[in-house]
C-alpha positions in Angstrom: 62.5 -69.4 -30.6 65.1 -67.0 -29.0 65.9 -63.5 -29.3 69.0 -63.7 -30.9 67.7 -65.9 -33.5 65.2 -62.9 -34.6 66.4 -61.3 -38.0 65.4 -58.1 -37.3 67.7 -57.0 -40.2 64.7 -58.7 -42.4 62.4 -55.9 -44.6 59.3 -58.1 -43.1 60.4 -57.3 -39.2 58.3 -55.0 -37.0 59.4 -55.2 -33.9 56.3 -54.7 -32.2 53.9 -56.6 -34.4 54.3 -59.8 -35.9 55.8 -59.7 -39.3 53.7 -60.4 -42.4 54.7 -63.6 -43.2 54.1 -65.1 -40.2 51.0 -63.9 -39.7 50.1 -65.3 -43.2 52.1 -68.4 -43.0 53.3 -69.3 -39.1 57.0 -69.1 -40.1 59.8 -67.6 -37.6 62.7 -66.5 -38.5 64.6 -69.8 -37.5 62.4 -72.9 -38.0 62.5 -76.0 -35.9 65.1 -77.7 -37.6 67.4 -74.8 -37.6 66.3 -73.0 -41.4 66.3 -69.2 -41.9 62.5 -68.3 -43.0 62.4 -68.5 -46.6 60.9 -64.9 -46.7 63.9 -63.8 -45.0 65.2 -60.3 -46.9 68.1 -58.9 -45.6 68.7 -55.1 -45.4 72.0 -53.8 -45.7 71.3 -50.1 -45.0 68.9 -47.7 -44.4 68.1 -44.9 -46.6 66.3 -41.5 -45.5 64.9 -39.0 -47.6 63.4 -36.2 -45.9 60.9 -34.4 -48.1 58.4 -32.0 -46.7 57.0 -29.8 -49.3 54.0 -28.7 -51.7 52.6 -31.7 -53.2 54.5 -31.2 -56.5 57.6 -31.1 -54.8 57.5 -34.1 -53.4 56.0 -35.8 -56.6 59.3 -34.8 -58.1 61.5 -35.9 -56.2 60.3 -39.5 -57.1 63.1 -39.9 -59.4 65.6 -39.2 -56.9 64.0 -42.6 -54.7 64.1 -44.5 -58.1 67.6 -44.6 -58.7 68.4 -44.7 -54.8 66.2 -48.0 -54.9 67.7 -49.7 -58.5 71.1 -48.9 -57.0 70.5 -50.2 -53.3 68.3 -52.7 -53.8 68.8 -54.5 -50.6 68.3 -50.6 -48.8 65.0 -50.3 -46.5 64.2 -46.8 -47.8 62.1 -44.4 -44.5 60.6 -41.0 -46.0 59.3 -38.3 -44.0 56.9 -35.8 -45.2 53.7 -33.9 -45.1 51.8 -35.6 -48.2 52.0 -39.4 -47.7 49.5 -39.9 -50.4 51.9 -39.5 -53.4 55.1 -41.6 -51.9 55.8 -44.8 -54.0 54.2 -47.5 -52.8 57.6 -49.5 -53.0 59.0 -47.2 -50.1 59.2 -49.2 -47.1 58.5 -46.9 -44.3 56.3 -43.6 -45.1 56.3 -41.1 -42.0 54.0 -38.5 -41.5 56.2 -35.2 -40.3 55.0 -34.3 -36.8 56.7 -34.8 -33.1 56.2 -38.5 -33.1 58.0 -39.1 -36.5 60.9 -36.6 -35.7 61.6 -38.5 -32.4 61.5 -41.6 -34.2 64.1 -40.9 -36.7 66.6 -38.9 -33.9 66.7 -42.8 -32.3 67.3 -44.5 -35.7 70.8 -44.8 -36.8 70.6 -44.3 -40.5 73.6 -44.8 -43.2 72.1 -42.1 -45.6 69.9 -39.3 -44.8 68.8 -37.0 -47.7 67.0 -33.7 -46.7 66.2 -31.4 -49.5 63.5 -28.9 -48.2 65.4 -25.6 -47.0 62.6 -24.9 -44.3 64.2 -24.4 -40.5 62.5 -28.0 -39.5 63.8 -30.0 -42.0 67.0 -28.9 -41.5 67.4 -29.0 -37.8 65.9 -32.6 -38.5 68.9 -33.7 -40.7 71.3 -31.9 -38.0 70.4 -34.2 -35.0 69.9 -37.2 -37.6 72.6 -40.1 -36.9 74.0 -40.6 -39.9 77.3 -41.6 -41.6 76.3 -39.6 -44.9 74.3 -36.3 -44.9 73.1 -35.2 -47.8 71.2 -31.8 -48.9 70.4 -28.9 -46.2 71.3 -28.8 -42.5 71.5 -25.5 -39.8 74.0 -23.4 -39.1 73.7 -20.4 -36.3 69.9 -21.4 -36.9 69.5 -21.1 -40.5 69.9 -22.7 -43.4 73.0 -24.4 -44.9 74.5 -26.8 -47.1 75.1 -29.9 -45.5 78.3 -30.1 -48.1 80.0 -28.9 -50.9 77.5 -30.7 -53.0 74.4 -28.6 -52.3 76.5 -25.3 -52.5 74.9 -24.7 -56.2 71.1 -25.6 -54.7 72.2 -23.1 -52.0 73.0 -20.2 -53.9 70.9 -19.9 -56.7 68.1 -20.2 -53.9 69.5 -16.7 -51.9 70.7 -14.9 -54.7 68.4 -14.2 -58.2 70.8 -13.3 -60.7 72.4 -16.6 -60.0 68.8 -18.5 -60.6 68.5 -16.9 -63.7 71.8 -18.0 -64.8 71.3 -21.4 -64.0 70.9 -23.9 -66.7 70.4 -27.2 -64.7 66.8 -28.4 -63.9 65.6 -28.9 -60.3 66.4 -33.1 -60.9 69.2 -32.3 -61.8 70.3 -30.2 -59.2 68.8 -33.0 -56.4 70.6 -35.6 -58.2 73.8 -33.5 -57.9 73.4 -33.0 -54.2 73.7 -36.8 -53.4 76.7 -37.0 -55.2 75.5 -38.6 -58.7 74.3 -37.8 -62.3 70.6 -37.8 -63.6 70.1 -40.2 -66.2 66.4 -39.1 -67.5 64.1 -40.8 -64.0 60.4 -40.1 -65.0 58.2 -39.4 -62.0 56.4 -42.4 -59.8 53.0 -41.4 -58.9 49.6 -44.2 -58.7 47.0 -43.2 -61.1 44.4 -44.7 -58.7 42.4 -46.5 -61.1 39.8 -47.3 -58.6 38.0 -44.2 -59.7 37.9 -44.7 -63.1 34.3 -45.4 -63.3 33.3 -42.4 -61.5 33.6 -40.3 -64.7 31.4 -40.3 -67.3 33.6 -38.6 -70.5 33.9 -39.0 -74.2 36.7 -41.2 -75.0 36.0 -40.7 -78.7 37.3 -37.4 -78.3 40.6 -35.9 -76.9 39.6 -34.6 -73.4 41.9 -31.3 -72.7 42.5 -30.7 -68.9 42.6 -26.7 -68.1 44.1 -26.2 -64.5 42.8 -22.8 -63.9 44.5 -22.1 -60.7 48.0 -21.6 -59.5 47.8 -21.4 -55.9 47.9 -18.8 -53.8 51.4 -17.4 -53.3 52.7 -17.0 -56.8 49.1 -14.9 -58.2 51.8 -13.3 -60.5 51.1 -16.2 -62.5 47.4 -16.0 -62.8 45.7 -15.9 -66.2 42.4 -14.1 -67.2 39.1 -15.5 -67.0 38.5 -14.5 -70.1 41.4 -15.8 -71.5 40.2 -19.4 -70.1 36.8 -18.9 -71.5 38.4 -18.1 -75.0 40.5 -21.1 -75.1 37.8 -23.3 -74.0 35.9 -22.1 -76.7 38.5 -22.3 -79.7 39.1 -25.8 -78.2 35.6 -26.7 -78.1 34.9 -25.5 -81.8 37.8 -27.7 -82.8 36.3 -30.8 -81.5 38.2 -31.2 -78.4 36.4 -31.9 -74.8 37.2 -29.8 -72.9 37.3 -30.1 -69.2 38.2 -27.6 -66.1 40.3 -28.8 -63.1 41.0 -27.5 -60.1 40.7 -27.6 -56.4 38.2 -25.9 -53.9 40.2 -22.8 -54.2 39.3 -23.0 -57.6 36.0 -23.6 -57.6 34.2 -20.6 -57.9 36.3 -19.8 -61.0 35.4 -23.2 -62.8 32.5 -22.5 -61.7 32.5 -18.8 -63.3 34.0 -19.6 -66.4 32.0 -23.0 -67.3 29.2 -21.1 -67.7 30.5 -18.6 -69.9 32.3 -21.2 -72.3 31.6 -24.2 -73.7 33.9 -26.1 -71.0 33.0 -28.3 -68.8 33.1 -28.8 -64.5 32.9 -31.3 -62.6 33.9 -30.0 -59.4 36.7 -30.2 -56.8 38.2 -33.5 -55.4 40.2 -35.1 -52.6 43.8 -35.5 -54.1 43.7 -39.2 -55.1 40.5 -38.5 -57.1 41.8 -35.7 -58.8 44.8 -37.1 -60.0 42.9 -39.9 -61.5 40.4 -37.0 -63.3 43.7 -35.8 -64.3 44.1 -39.4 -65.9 41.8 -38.9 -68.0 42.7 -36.3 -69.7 45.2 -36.4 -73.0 46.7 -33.1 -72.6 46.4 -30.4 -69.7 47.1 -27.0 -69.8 48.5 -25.7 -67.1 50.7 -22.8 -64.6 53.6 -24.2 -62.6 51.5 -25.8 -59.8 50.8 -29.6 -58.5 48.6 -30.3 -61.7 52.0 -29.9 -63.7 53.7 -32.3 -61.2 50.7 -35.0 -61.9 50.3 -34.1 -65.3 53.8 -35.5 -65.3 53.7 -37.8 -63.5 50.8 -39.7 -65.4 52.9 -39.3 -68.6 50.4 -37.0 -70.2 50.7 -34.5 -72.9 51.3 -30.5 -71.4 51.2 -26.8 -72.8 53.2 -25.2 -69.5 52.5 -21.7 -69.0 55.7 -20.3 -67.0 56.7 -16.5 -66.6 58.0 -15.6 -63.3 60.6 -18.8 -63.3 63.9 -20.1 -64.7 62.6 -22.3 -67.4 65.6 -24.5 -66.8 63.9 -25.8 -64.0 61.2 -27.6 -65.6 62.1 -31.6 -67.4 58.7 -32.2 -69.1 60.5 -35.9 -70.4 59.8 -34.5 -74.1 55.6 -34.8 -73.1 55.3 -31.1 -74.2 56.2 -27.2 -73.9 56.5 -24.5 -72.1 55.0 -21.1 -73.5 56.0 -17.4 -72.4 54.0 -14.5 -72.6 55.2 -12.1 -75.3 56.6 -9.2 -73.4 59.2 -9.7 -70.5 58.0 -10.8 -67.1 59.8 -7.8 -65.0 58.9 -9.9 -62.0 61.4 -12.6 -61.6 60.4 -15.5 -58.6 57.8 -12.7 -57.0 54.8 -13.3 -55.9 52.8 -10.7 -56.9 53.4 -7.9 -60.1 55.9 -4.6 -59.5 55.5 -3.8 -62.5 53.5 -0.8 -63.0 53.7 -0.4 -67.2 52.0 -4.3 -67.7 51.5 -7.3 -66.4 53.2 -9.8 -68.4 50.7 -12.7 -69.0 48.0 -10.3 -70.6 50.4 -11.2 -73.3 50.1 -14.2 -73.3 46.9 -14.5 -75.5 44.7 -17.7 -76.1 45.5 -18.3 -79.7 48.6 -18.9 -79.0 47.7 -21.4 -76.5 45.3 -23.1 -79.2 48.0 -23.6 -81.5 50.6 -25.1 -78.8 48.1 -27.7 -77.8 47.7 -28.7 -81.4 51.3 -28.8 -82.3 52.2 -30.9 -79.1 49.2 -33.5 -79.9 49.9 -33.5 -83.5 
């Protein structure tokens, strides 16, 4: 075997490790008698997506790598981010974002590179890339910038509110846009991770209902009651629904809190690939705009979304359910915390009405 018989175009090569197949099966790129290995798959570019962000984010931007994939099939696909847990399985080289990766990639000639996080590192990432074709967010003068004429809308509704609220194109849509093509309905990609299915003992025979009581801590403008949880727990409860409380350790105390006021039920916090499969479980979940939405999603399950500080436009639930509103005007567009001195808009948004969306949307 000599060097320039190595395919290290192949999706198998390592370069520093010997490839899969050979270590399953002995074979080298060139055999013996002069035959190209028979698990020989040729690459034709290289594809990078550069995704940071919140968990959610990242979960929905999934659709994005599924029409990348079905329409360069023969691509080796590299993404770079902070939450490797929720990146398909069929991308071929996951990086965790820290100095190692970024070197990495600054040495890789790539044909696309796709950034679409508006954070300072990302950007100055995607501006030393080598790359033919730049998609998304780069610097300029140190900040933030479109990287072309494509991500001009992204830009601007971003800086400037009155154009957000104007906007009638949902955040796929707007991603899809950037690279230059049209979103044609791409659910999310996310593994259920069935191998903790048996660590939950629930009644089937009865329609679980997820409540996600959190909704992080930025964005407390969207924060609902404890009462109000308690309430709905109970109307659900009364009209033979399980129901069940989700959130994370940030959450805890409340689930804890409000399970023993209501006839809910707790089971605690999880690491993220445990909760998303508890989040399996369930048929429907109620929910803010956080990373349980994103899952929720993802898993193809039922949703009531509350939503009152952002452009509802954003939001593709792929027909799985609906958004709700409180009654009066939320005065407090994309802020994280309430200006408004009269009321705070999601005291109107009462429990009842919650009740009745999660019946319509199951019925």
């Amino acid at each position: 075997m000599k060097l320039n018989q190595v395919k290290t175009n192949c999706r198998h090569f390592k370069g520093d490790i010997p490839c899969k197949p050979h270590k399953q099966y002995g074979v080298h790129c060139i055999d013996s008698e002069g035959k190209t290995c028979k698990y020989y798959d040729q690459i034709d570019k290289k594809i990078l997506i550069i995704k940071l962000g919140a968990i959610g984010d990242v979960i929905r931007t999934t659709p994005l790598f599924t029409r990348l994939k079905n329409e360069n099939p023969k691509a080796k696909f590299f993404w770079l981010t902070l939450s490797t847990e929720v990146i398909p399985a069929e991308v071929d080289v996951v990086l965790k974002f820290d100095y190692k990766s970024a070197l990495y990639l600054q040495s890789t000639k790539f044909d696309v590179a796709i950034n679409l996080d508006k954070d300072a590192e990302a950007c100055s990432l995607l501006d030393r890339i080598n790359s033919d074709n730049k998609f998304g967010f780069t610097l300029k003068d140190g900040l933030t910038h479109p990287a072309d004429e494509k991500a001009e809308h992204k830009f601007l509704t971003g800086i400037f509110d009155d154009l957000n609220q104007k906007n009638t194109k949902s955040y796929l849509e707007e991603i899809f846009e950037i690279c230059g093509i049209k979103y044609k309905g791409e659910k999310y990609v996310l593994n259920s991770f069935e191998e903790f299915n048996s660590d939950w003992n629930l009644p089937y025979d009865k329609k679980i209902i997820g409540l996600n009581t959190g909704c992080g801590g930025r964005w407390t403008t969207r924060l609902w009651a404890d009462e109000y949880w308690i309430k709905l727990a109970n109307l659900l409860h009364e009209a033979g629904y399980y129901v069940l409380f989700l959130g994370g350790e940030q959450e805890n105390e409340k689930n804890t809190f409000i399970s023993s006021r209501s006839n809910g039920n707790y089971l605690g916090f999880f690491p993220l690939e445990k909760f998303i499969n508890l989040v399996n479980q369930c048929d429907l979940v109620v929910t803010a705009v956080t990373m349980a939405m994103h899952i929720t999603l993802a898993l193809n399950k039922k949703i009531v979304l509350f939503n009152n500080i952002f452009n509802p436009n954003e939001f593709e639930l792929f027909g799985l359910g609906e958004i709700i509103s409180p009654e009066k005007e939320c005065k407090c567009f994309f802020r994280p915390e309430c200006i408004n001195e009269k009321y705070q808009c999601m005291t109107t948004l009462y429990p009842e009405k919650v009740f009745e969306t999660v019946q319509k949307v199951l019925s």
